[in-house]
N, C-alpha and C positions, 0 to 999 in steps of 0.2 A: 503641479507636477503631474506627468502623466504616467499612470499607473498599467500596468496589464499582468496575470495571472497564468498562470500553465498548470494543468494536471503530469503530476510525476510519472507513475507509471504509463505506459504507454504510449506517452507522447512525449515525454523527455529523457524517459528511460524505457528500454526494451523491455520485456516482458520474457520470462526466462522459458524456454522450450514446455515445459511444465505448468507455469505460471504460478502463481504467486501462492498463500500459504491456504488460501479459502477454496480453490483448485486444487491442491491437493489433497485437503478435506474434502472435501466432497465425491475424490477419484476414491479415497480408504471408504469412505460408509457407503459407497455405491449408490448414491443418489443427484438427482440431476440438479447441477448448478444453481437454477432458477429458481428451483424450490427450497434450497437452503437459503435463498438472501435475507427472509427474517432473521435467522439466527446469525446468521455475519454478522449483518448488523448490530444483533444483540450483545453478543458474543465476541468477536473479534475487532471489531470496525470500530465502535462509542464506546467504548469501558478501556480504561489504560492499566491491562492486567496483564500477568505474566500467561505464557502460550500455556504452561500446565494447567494452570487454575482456568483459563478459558477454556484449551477442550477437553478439560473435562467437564465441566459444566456448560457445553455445548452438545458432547455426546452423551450426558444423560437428559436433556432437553428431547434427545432425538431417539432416546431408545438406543444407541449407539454401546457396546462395552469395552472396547480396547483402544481407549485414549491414546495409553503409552506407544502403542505398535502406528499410532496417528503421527505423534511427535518423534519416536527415534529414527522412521522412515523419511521425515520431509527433509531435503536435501537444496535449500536454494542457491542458485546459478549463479553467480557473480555480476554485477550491474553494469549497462554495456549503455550508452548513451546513444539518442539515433544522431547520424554522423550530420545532419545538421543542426540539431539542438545549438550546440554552444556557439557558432556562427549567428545564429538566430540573436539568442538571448545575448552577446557582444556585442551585435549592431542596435540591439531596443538602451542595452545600458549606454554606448558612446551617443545615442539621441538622448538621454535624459530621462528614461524612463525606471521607475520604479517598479524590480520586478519582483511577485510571488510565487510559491509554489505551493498548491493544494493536492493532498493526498489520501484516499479511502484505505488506507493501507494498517496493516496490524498493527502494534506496538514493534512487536520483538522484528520486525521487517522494516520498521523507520531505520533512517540514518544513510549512512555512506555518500551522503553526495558530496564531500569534501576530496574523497579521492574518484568522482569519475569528474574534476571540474566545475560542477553547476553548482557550487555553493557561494563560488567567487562571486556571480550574478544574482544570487538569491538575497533578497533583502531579509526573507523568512519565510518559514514554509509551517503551513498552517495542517494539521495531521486531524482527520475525524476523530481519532480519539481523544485527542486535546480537549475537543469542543463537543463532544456527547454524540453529534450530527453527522450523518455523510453525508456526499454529495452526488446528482442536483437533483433528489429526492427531498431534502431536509431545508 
């Protein structure tokens, strides 16, 4: 059987004005995206912990001290699927294909693809925290 794979954010689901929850860390401790990616990774992406206990123990990795004013300000945008995704992924499943979905995404930010649709086509969807690893670093 012939199998194929999709990354969730951003290619099967929008990305929210803001963007996800390691973009908005990084907009609270004023520091540039790129240079936080160890700690995401440490911190939010491979360990399946609740958003407290992670930043806080993210912001004290970082010299960081107002976790809480991190977590009551994040505000995510409701999941908006791109208008051809499920066209896409209807036509691979009426071929016979087995499809996945892989995601770099936080814990507490998993979920919802049952109401935008794409869970009907998802055989499983594989989450870096699950599995220690994100992707296609790991």
């Amino acid at each position: 059987m012939k199998t194929v794979s999709f990354d969730i954010g951003n290619t099967l689901l929008m990305g929210g004005p803001g963007g996800g929850y390691c973009s908005h860390f990084a907009r609270c401790v004023d520091r540039p995206f790129d240079g936080l990616r160890p700690v995401f990774r440490e911190y939010f992406l491979t360990t399946r912990t609740d958003i407290i206990t992670a930043t806080r123990a993210a912001c004290s990795a970082i010299g960081y001290r107002d976790a809480v004013d991190i977590i009551d300000s994040y505000q995510p945008g409701p999941a908006q699927v791109f208008r051809d995704a499920l066209p896409c992924l209807e036509s691979l499943k009426t071929r016979g294909y087995r499809i996945f979905g892989l995601s770099n995404c936080t814990p507490w930010e998993a979920g919802g693809l049952v109401e935008t649709g794409l869970a009907e086509f998802l055989e499983d969807v594989v989450y870096s925290f699950q599995v220690g690893a994100i992707k296609p670093e790991e």
